[in-house]
C-alpha positions in Angstrom: 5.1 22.3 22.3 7.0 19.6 20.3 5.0 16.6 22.3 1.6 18.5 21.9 2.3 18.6 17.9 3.4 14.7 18.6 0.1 14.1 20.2 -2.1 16.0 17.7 -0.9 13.7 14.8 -1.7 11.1 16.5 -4.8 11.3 17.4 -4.9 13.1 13.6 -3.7 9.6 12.5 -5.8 7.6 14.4 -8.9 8.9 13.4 -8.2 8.3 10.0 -7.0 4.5 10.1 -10.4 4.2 11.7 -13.0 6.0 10.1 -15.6 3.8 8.5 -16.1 4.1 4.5 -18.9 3.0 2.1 -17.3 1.9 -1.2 -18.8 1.1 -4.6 -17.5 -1.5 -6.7 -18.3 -2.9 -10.2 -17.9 -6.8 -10.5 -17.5 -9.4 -13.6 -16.7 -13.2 -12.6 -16.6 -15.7 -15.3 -17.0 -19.9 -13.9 -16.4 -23.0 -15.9 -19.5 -24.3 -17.1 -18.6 -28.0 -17.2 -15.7 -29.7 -14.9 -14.1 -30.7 -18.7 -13.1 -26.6 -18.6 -12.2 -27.0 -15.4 -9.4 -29.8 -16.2 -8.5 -28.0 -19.5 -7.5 -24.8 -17.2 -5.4 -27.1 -15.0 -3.3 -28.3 -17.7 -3.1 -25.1 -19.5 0.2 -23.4 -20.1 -0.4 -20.5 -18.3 -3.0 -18.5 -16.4 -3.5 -15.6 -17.9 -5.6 -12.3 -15.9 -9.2 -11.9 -16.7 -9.2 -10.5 -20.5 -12.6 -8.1 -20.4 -12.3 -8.0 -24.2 -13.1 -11.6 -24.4 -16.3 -11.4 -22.0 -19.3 -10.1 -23.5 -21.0 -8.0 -20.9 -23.9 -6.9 -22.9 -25.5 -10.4 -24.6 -24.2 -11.6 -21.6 -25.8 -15.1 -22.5 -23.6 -15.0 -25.3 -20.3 -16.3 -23.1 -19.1 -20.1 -23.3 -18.5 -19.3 -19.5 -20.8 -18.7 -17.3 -20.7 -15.1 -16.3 -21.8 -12.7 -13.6 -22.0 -9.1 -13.7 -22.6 -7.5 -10.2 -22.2 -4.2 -7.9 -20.4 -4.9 -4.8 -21.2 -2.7 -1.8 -18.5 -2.7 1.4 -19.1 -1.0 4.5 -15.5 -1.2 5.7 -12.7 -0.2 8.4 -9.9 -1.2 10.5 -12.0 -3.7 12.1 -14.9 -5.4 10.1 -15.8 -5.1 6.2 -19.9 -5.8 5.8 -19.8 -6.4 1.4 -22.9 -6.8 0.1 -22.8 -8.4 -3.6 -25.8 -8.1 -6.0 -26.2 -9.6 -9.1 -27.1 -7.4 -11.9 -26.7 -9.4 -14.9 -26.2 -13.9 -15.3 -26.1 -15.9 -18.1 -27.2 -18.5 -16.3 -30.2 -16.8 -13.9 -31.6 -20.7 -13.3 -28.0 -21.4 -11.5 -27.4 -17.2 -10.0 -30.5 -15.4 -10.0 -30.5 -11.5 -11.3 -30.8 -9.5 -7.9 -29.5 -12.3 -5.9 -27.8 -10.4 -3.0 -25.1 -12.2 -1.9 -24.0 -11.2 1.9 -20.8 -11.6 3.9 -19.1 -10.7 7.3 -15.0 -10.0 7.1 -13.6 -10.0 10.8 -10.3 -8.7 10.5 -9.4 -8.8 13.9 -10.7 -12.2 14.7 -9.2 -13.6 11.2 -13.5 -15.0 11.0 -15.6 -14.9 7.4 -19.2 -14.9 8.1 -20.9 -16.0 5.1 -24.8 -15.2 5.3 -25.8 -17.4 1.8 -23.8 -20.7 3.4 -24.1 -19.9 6.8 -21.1 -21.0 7.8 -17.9 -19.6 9.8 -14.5 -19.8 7.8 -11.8 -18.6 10.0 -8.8 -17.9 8.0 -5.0 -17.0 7.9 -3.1 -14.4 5.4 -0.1 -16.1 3.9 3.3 -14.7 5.1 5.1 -11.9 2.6 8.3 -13.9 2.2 6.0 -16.7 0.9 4.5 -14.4 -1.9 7.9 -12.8 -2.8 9.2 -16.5 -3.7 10.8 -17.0 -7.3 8.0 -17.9 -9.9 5.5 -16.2 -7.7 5.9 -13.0 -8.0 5.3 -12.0 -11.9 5.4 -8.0 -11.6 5.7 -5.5 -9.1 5.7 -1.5 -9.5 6.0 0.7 -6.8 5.4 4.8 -6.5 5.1 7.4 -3.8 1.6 7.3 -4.6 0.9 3.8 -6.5 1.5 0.6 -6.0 0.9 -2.5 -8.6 1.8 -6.6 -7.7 1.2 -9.7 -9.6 1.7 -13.2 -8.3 0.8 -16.5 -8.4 -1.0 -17.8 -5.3 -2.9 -21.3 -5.1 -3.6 -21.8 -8.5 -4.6 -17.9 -9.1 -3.2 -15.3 -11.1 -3.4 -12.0 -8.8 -3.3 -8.3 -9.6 -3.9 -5.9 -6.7 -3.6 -2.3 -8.0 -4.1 0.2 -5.2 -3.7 4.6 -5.0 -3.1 7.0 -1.9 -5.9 9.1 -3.5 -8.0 5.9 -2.0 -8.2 5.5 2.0 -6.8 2.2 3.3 -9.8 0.9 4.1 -11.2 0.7 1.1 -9.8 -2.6 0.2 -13.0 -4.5 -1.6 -12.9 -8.1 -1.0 -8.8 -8.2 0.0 -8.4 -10.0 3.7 -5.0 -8.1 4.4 -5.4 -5.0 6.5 -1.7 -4.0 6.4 -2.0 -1.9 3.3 -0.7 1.4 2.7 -3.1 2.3 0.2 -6.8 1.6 -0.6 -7.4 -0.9 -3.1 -8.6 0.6 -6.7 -9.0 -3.3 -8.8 -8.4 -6.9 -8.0 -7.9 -8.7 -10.8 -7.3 -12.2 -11.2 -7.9 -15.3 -13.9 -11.5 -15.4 -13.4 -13.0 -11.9 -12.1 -12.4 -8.3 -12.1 -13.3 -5.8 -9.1 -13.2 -2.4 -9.6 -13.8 0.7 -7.6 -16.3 3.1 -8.9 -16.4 5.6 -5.8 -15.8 5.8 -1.6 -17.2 7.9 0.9 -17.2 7.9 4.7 -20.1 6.8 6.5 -21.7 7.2 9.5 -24.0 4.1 8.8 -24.3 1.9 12.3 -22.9 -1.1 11.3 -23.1 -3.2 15.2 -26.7 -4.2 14.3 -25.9 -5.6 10.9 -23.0 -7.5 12.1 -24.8 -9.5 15.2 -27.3 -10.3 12.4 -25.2 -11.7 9.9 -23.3 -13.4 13.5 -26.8 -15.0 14.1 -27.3 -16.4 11.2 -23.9 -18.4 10.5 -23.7 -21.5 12.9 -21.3 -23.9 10.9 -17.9 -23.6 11.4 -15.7 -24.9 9.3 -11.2 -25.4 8.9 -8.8 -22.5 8.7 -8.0 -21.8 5.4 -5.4 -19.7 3.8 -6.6 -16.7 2.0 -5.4 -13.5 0.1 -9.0 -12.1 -0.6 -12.7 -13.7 -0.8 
């Protein structure tokens, strides 16, 4: 009896880690306008996360940064994540387009980005945990049975990853790491804000969307290493 209970939570267990979802998120990314802000950033103090209160989302045009305000839709499991990114509002349309859809490939298993806009391949590696944990790089960390919250420094980026176990664990937005215990609520860092709005599972097909997005990126190019897109 005690190995049939055994093998009933596994397979219990198993069919969660690999149900499919389809999750919502809202996105805000700011850019340099000029490579002058671009050096001023490198020799600033310290980087800072995104502040929303000093982005104006409405007269978007209004920013000295150029801004983007997007939904991003992922299709996502154990195996692949399909996101989808259009752009709702610019304030610079002649350099992003309003309703641009943007459209990317993760292959988690693989360790392959397939980038649809570029096509191009970027296979990639996830930096190992000691090497995120290291003094200076780790600025906060908070941990609950049912919450988690990290910041850290990583390649010249200011990271926040706040995640819940009221969200499934594939629901991880644009994050590359598929080791995580809980899904991924916002990702935050200097320059843009992702955050969840809802999740559901999905029994969307998703084979046929991924040989097309395949097809369509022929250039590879180096292994780089990456926390999230």
């Amino acid at each position: 009896m005690k190995e049939l209970i055994l093998i009933i939570i596994s397979i219990i267990t198993s069919n969660i880690y690999s149900q499919t979802y389809e999750s919502n998120y809202i996105i805000i990314k700011t850019t340099p306008l000029f490579n002058i802000d671009s050096e001023s950033q490198k020799d600033n103090k310290e980087l800072t996360l995104l502040n929303l209160n000093t982005v104006d989302t409405i007269n978007i045009e209004n920013n000295r940064l150029a801004v983007i305000v997007g939904d991003l839709r992922s299709i996502s499991n154990d195996s692949i994540c399909i996101l989808e990114l259009n752009v709702r509002k610019s304030s610079h349309p002649e350099l992003l387009s309003i309703n641009k859809s943007i459209v990317c490939l993760i292959d988690y298993k693989n360790k392959m980005i397939y980038d649809q806009s570029d096509k191009s391949i970027v296979p990639y590696k996830i930096p190992h945990s000691d090497s995120l944990f290291k003094s200076k790089r780790l600025k906060k960390i908070e941990s609950t049975d049912t919450a988690h919250s990290l910041i850290y420094n990583w390649n010249s980026n200011l990271i926040e990853v706040n995640s819940a176990d009221s969200i499934p664990s594939n629901v991880r937005a644009s994050f590359l790491d598929i080791n995580n215990s809980f899904g991924i609520s916002t990702l935050r860092t200097n320059n843009q804000l992702i955050e969840l709005k809802k999740f559901n599972i999905t029994s969307l097909p998703t084979e046929e969307k991924v040989e097309e997005i395949k097809s369509k990126c022929l250039k590879r190019k180096q292994v780089k290493t990456l926390l999230y897109l």
